[in-house]
Backbone as ProteinMPNN parsed JSONL, in Angstrom:
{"seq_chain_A": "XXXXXXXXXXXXXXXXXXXXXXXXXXXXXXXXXXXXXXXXXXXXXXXXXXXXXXXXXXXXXXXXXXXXXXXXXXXXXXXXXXXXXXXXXXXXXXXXXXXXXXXXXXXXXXXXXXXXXXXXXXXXXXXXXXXXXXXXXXXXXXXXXXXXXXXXXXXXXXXXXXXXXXXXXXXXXXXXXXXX", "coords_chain_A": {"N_chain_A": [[-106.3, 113.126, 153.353], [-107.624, 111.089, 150.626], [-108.19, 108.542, 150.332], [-107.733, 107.165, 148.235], [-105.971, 104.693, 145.991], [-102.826, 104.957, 144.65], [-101.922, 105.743, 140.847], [-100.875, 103.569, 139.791], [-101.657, 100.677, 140.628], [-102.987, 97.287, 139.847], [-105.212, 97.736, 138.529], [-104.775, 99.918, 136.841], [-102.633, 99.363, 135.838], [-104.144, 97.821, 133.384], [-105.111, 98.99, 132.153], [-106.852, 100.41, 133.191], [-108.73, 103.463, 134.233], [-109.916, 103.856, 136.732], [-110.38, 104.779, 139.82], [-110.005, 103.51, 142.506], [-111.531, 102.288, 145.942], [-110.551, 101.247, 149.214], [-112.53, 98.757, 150.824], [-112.348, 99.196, 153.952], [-111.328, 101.796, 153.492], [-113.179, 103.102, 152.323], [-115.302, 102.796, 154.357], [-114.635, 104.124, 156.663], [-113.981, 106.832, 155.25], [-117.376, 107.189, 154.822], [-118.019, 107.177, 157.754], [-116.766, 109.395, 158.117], [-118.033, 111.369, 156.927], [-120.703, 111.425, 157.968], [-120.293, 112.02, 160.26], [-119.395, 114.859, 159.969], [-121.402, 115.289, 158.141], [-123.746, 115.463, 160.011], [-122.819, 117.766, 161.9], [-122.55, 119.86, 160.385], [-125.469, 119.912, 159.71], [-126.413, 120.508, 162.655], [-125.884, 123.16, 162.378], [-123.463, 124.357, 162.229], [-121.685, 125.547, 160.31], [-118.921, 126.198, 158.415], [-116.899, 129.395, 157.982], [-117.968, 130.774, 155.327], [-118.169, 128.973, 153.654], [-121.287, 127.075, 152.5], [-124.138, 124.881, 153.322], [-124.22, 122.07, 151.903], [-123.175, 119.747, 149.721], [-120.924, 120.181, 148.058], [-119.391, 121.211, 150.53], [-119.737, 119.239, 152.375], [-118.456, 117.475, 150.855], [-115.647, 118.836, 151.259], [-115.289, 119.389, 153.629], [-114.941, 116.473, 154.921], [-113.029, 115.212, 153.633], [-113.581, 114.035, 151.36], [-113.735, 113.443, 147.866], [-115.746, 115.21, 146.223], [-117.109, 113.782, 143.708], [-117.364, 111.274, 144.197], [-120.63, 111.754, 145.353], [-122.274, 111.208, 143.603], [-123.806, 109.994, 140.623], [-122.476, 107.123, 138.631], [-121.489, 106.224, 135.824], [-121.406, 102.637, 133.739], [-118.849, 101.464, 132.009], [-120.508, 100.356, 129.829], [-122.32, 102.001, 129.583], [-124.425, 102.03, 131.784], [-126.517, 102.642, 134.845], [-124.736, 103.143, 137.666], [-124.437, 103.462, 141.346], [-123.149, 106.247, 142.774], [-120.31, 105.594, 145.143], [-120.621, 107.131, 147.725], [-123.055, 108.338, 147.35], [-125.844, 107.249, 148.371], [-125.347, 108.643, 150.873], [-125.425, 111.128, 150.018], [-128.043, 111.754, 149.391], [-129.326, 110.849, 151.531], [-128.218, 113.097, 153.382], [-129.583, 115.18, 152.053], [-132.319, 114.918, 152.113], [-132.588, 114.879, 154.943], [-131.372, 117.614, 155.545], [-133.806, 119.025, 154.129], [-136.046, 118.316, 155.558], [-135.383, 119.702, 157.79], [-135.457, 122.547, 156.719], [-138.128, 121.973, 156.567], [-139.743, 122.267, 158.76], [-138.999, 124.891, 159.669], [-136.133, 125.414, 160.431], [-133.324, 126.59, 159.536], [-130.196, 125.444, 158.931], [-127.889, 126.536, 158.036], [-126.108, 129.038, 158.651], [-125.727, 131.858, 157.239], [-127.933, 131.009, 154.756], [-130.172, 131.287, 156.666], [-129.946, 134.127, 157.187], [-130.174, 135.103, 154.896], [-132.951, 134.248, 154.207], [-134.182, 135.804, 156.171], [-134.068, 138.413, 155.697], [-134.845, 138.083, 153.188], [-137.559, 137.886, 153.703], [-138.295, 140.279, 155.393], [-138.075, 142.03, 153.55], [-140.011, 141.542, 151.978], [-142.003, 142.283, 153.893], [-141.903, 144.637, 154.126], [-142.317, 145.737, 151.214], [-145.349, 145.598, 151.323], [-145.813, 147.055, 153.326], [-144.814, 149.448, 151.643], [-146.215, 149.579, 149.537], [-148.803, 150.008, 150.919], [-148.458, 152.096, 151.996], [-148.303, 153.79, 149.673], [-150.89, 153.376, 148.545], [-152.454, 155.045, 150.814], [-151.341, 157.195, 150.462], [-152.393, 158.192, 147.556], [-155.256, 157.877, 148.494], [-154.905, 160.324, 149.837], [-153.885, 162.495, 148.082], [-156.103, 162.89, 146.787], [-157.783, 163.268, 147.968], [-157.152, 165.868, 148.871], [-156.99, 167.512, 146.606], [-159.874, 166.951, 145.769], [-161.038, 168.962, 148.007], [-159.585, 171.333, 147.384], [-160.211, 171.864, 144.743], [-163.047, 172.382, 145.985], [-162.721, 174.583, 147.744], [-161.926, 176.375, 145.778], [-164.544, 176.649, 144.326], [-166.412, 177.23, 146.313], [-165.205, 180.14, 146.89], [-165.03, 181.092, 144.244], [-168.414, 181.121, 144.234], [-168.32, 182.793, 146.264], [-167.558, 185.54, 145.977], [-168.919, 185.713, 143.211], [-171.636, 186.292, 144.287], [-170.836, 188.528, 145.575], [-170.318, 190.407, 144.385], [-172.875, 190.214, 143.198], [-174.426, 191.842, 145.184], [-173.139, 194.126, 145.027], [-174.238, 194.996, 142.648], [-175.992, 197.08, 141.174], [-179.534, 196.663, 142.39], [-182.677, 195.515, 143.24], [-182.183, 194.624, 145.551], [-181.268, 195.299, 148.613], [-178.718, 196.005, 151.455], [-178.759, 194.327, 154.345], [-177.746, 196.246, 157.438], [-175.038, 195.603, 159.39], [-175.102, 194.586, 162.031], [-175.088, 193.653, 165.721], [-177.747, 192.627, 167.537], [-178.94, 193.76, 170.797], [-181.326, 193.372, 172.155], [-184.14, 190.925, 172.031], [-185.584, 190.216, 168.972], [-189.136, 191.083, 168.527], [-191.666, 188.813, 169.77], [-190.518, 186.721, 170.368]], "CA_chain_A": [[-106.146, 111.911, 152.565], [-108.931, 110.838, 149.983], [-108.184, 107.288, 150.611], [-107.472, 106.304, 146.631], [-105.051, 103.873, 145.485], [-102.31, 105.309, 143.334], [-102.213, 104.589, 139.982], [-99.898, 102.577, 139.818], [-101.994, 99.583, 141.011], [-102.989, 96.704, 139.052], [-105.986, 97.95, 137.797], [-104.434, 100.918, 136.324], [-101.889, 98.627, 134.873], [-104.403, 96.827, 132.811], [-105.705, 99.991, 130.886], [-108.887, 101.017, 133.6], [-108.235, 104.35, 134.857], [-110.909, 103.75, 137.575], [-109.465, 104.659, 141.001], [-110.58, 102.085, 143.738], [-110.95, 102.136, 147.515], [-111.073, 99.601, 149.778], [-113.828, 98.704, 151.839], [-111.826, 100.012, 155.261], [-111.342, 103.37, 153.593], [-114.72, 103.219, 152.295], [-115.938, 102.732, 155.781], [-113.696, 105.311, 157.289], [-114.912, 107.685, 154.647], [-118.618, 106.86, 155.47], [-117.766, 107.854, 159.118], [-116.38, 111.203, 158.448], [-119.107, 111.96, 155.976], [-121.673, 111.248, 158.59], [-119.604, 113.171, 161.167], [-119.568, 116.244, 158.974], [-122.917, 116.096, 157.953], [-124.299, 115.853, 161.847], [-121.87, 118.527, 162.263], [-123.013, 120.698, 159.266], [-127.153, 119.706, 160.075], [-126.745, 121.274, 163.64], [-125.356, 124.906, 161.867], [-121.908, 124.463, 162.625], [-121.276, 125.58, 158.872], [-117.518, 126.749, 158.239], [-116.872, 130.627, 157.376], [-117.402, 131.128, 153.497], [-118.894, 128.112, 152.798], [-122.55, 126.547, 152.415], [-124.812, 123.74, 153.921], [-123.926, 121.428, 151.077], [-122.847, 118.359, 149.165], [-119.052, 120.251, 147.866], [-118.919, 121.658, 151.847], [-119.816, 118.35, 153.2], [-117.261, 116.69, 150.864], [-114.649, 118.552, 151.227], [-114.67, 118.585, 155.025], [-115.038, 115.29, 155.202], [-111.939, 115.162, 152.898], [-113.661, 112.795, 149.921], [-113.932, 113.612, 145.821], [-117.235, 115.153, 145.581], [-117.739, 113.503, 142.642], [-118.387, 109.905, 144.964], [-121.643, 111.463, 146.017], [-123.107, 111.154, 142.303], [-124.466, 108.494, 140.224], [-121.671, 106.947, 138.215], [-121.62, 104.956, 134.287], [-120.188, 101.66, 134.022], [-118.392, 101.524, 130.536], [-121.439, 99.731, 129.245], [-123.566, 103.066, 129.369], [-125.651, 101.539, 132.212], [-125.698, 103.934, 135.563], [-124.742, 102.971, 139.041], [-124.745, 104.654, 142.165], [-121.51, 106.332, 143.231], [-119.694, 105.072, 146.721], [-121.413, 108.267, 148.769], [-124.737, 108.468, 146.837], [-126.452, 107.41, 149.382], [-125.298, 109.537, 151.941], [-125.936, 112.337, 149.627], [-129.497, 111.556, 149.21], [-129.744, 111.442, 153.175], [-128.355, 114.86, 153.385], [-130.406, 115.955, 150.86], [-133.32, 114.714, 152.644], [-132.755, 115.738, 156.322], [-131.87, 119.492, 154.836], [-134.977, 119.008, 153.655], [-137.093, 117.844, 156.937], [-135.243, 120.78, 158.908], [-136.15, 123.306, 156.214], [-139.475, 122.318, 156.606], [-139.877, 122.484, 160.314], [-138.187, 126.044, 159.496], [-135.071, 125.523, 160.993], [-132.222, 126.221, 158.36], [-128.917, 125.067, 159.384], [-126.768, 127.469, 157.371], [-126.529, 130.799, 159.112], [-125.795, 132.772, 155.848], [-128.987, 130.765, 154.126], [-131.039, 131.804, 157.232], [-129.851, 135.51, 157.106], [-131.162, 135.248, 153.086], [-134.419, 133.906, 154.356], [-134.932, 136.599, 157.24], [-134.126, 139.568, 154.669], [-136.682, 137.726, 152.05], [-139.196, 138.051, 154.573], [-138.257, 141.793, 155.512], [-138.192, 142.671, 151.832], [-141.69, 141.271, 151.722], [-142.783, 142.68, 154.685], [-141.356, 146.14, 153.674], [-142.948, 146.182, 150.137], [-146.24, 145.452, 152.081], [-145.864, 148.261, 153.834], [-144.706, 150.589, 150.597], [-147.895, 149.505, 148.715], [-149.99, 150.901, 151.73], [-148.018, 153.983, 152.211], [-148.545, 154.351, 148.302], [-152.342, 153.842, 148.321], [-152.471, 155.871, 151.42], [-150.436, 158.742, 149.523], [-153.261, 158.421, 146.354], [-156.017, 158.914, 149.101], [-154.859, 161.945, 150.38], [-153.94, 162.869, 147.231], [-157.606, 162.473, 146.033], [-158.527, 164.392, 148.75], [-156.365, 167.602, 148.815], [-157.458, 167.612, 145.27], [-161.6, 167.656, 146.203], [-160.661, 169.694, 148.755], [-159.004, 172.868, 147.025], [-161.372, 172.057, 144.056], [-164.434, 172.553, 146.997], [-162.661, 175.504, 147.945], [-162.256, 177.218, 144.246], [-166.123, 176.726, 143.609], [-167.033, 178.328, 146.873], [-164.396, 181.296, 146.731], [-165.884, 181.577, 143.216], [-169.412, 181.536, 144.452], [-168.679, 184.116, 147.178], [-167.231, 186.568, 144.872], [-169.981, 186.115, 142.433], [-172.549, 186.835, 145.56], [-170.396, 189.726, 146.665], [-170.596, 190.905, 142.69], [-174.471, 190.081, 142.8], [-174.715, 192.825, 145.894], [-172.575, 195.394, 144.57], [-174.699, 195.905, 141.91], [-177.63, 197.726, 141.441], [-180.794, 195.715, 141.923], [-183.54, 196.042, 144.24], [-181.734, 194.011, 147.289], [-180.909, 195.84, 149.603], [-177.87, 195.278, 152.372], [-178.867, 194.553, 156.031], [-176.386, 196.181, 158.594], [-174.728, 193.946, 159.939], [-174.51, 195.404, 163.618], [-175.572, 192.454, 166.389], [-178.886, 193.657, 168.396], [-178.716, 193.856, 171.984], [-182.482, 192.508, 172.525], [-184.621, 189.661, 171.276], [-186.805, 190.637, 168.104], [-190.967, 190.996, 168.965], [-192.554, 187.801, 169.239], [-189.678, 185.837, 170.768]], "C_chain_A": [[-107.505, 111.489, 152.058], [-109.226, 109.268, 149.978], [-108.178, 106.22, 148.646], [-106.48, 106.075, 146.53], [-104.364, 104.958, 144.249], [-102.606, 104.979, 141.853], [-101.591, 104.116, 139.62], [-100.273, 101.085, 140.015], [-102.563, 98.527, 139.715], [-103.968, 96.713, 137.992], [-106.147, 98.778, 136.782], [-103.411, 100.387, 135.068], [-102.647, 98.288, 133.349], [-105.374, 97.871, 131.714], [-107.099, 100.605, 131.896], [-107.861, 102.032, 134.197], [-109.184, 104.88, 135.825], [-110.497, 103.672, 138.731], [-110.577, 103.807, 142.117], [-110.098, 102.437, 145.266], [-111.382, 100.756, 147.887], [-112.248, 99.365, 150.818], [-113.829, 99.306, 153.15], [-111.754, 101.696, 154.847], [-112.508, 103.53, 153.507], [-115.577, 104.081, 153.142], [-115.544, 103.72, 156.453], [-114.153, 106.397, 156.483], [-115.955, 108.081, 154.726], [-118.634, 107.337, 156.83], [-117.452, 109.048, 159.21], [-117.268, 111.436, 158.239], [-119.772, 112.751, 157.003], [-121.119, 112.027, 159.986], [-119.95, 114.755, 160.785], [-120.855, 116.573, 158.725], [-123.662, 115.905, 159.168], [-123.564, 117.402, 162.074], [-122.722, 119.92, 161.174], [-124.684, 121.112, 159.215], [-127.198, 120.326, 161.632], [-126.082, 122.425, 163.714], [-124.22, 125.021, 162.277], [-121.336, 124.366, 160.805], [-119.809, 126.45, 158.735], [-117.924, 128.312, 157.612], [-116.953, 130.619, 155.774], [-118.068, 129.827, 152.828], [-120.447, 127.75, 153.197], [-123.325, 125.216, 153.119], [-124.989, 122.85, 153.009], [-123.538, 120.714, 150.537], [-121.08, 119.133, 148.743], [-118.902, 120.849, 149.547], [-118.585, 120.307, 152.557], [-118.624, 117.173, 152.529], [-115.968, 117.144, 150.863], [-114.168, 118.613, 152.989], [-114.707, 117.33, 155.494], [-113.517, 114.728, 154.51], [-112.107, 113.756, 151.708], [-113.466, 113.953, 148.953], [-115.87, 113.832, 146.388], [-117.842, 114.57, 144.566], [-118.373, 111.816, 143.13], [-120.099, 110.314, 144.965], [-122.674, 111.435, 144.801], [-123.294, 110.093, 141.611], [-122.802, 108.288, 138.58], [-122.343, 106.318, 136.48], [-120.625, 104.656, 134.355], [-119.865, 101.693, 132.637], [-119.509, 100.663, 129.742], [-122.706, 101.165, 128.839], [-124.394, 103.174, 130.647], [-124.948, 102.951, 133.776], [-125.498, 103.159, 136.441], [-124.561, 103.529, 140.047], [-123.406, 104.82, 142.487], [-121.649, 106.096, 144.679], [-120.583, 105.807, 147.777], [-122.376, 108.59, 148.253], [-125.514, 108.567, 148.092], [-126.537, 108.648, 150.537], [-125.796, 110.925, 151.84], [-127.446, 112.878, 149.912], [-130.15, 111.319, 150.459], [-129.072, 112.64, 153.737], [-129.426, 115.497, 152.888], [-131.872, 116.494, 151.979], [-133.413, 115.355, 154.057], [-132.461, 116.746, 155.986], [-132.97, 119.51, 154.713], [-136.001, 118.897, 154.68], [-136.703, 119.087, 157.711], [-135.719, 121.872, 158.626], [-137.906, 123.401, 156.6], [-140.295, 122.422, 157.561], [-139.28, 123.802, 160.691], [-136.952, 126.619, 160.451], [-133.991, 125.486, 159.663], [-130.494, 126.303, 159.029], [-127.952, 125.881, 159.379], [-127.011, 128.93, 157.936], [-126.522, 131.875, 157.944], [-127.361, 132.101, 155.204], [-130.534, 131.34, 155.19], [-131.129, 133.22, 157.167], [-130.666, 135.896, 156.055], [-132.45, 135.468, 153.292], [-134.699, 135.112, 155.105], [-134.856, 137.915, 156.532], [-135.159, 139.227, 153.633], [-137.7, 138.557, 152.521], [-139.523, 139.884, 155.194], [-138.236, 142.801, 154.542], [-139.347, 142.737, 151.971], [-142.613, 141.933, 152.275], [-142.872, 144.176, 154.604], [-142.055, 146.921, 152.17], [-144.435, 146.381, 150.681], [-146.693, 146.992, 152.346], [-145.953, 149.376, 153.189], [-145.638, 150.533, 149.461], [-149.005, 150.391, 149.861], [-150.085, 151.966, 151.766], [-148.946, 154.294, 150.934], [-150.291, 154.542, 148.009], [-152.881, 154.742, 149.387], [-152.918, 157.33, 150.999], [-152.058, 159.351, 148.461], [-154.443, 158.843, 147.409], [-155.919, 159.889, 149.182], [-154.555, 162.979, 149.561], [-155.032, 163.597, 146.427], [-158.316, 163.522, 146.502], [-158.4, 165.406, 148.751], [-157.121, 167.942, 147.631], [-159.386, 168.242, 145.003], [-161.394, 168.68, 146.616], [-160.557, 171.337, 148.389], [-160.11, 172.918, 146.137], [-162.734, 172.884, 144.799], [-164.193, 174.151, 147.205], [-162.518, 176.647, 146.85], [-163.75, 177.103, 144.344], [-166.478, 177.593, 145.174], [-166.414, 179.82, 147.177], [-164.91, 181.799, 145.595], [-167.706, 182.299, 143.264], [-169.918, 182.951, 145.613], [-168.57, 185.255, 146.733], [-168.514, 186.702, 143.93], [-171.574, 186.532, 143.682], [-171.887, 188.414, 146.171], [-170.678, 190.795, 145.393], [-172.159, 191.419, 142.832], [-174.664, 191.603, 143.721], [-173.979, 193.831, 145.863], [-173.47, 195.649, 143.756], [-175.936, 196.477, 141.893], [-178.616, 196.812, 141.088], [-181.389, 196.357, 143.512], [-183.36, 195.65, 145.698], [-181.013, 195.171, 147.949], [-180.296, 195.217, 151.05], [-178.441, 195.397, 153.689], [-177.663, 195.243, 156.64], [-176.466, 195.289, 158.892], [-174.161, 194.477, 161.839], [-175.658, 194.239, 164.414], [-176.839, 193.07, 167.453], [-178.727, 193.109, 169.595], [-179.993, 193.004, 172.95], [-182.986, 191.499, 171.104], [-185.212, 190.615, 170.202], [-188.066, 190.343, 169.123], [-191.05, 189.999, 168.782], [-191.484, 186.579, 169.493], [-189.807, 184.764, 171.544]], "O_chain_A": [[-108.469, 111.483, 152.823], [-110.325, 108.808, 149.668], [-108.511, 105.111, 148.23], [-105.668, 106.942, 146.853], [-104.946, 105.542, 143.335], [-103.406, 104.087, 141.57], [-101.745, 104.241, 138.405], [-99.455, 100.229, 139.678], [-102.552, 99.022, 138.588], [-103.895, 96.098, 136.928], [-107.07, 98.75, 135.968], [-103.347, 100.749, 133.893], [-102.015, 98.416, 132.3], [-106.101, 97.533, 130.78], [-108.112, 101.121, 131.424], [-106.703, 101.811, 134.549], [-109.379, 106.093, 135.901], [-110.127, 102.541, 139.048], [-111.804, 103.745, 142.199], [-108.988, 102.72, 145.718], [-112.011, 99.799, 147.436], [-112.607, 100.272, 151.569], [-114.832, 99.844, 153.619], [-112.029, 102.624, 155.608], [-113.113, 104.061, 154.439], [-116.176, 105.152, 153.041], [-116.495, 104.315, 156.959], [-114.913, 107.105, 157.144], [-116.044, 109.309, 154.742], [-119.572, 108.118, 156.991], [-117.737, 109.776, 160.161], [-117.893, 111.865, 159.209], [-119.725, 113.969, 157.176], [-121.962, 112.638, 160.642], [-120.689, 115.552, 161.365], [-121.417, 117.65, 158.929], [-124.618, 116.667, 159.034], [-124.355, 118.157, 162.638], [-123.443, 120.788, 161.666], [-125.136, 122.194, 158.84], [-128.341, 120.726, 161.85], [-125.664, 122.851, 164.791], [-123.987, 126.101, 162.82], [-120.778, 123.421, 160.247], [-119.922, 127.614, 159.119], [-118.937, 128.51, 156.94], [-115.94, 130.45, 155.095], [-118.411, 129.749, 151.648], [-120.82, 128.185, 154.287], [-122.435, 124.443, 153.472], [-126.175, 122.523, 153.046], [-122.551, 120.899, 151.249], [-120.094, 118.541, 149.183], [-117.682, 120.88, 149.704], [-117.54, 120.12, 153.181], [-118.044, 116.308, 153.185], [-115.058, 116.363, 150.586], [-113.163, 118.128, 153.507], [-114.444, 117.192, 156.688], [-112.988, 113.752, 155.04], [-111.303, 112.902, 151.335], [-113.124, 115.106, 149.215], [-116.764, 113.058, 146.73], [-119.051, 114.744, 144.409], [-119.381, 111.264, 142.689], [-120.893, 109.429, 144.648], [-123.864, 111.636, 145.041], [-122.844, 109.067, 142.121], [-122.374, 109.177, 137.844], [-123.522, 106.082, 136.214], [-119.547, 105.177, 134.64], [-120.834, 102.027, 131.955], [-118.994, 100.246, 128.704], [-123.636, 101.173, 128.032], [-125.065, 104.197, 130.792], [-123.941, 103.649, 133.893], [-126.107, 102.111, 136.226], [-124.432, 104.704, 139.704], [-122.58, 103.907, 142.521], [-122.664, 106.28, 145.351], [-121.212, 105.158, 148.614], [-122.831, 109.533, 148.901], [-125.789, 109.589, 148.721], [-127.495, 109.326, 150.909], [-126.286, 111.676, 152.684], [-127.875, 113.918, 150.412], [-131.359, 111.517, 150.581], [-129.612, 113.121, 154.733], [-130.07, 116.362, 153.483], [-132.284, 117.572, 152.405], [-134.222, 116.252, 154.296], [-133.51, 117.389, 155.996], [-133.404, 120.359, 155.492], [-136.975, 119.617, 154.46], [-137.623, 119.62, 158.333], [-136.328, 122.519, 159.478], [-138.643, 124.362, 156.815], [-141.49, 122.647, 157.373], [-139.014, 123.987, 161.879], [-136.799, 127.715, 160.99], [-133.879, 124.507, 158.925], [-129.912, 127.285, 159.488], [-127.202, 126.086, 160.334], [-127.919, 129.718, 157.671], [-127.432, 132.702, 157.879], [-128.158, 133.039, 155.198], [-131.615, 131.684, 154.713], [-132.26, 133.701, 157.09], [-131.585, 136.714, 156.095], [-133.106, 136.417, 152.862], [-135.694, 135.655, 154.626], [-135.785, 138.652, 156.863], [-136.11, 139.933, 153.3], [-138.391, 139.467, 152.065], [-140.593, 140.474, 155.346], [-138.34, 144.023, 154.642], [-139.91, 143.825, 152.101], [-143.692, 142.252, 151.775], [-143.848, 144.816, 154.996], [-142.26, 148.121, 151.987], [-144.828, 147.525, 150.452], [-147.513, 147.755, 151.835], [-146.7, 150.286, 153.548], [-145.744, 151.397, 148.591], [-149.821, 151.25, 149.528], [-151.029, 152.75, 151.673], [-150.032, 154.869, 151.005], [-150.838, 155.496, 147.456], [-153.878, 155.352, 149.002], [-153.877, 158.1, 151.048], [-152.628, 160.438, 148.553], [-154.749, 160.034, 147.374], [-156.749, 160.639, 148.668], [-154.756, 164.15, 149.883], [-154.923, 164.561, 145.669], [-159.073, 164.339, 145.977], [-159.374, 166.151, 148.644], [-157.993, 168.795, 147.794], [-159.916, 169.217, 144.47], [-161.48, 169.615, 145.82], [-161.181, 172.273, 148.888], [-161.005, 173.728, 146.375], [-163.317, 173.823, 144.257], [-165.087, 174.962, 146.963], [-162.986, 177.764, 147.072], [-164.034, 178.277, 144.578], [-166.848, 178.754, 145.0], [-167.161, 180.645, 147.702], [-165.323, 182.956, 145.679], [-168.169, 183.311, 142.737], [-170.919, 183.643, 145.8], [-169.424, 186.095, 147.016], [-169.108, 187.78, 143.908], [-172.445, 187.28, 143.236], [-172.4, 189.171, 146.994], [-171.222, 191.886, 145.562], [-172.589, 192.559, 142.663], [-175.04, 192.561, 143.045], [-174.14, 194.608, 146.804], [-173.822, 196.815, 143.934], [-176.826, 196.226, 142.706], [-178.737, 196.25, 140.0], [-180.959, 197.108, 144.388], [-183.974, 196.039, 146.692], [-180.108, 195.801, 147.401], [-180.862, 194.35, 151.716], [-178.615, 196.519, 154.165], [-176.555, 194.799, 156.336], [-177.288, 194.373, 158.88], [-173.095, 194.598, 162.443], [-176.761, 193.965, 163.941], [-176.584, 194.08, 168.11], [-178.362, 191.933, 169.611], [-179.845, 192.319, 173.962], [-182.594, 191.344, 169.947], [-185.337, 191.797, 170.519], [-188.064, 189.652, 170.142], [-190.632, 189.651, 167.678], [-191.612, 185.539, 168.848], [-188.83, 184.057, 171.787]]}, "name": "protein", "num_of_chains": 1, "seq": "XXXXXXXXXXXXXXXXXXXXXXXXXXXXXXXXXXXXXXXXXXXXXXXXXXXXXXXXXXXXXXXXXXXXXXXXXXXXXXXXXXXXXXXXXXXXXXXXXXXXXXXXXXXXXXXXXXXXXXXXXXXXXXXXXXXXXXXXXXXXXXXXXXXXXXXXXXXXXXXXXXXXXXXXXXXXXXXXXXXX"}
């Protein structure tokens, strides 16, 4: 029950199509709210739904549209019936967030995957400059080893050919050289 007068009542009669409660539903309304949103602020959030102003009104069983700022047929604004209350939801969401407690178990799950995304790219930037080191290196590396495979060959070239060097054996001597 949303606690609105049919329309049938006298105000409806008279051409306003402005539904009216009474101060007891009001009040009784105001009490669920504030039920619901205690209820909703210590993560007791229903399956499928959110930590939120349409969650919190429709378990509470108002018109979400109370918790918004109204115009009176003049243009001018005024606050709707549950404004307030909104705007102290709003706010304690807001104080628990920032003491990093989030109410909503699905909005906390969001947050703890954010942070494992984050922490994960982190990680796949390091790998990646890692990778380019070793990359860098293999690269010197084989390079280092072409230029001296080149230079041994051209040394093995130089003593094949005829010139006046002459090859040592290469047989290991058994004593010291003279003069040791």
């Amino acid at each position: 029950m949303n606690g609105y007068w049919p329309r049938s009542t006298p105000t409806a009669e008279r051409g306003h199509d402005v539904a009216r409660i009474s101060d007891e539903t009001r009040r009784n309304n105001e009490t669920a709210i504030r039920h619901v949103m205690d209820r909703l602020l210590a993560g007791e959030v229903p399956a499928g739904t959110k930590c939120d102003i349409k969650t919190l009104a429709a378990q509470a069983g108002v018109a979400r549209t109370g918790f918004y700022p109204k115009k009176n047929r003049d243009g001018s604004p005024r606050p709707g019936p549950y404004q307030h209350l909104a705007e102290e939801f709003e706010r304690r969401l807001a104080e628990l967030r920032e003491t990093g407690v989030i109410p909503d178990p699905r909005a906390a799950q969001i947050e703890r995957l954010k942070d494992r995304v984050s922490g994960l790219k982190k990680r796949l930037a390091a790998r990646d400059e890692q990778i380019g080191g070793l990359t860098d290196f293999r690269e010197r590396a084989l390079s280092q080893i072409a230029a001296q495979r080149m230079e041994i060959e051209r040394l093995r070239d130089a003593l094949a050919a005829l010139s006046n060097v002459r090859a040592l054996p290469n047989r290991a001597r058994a004593s010291a050289p003279y003069g040791s």
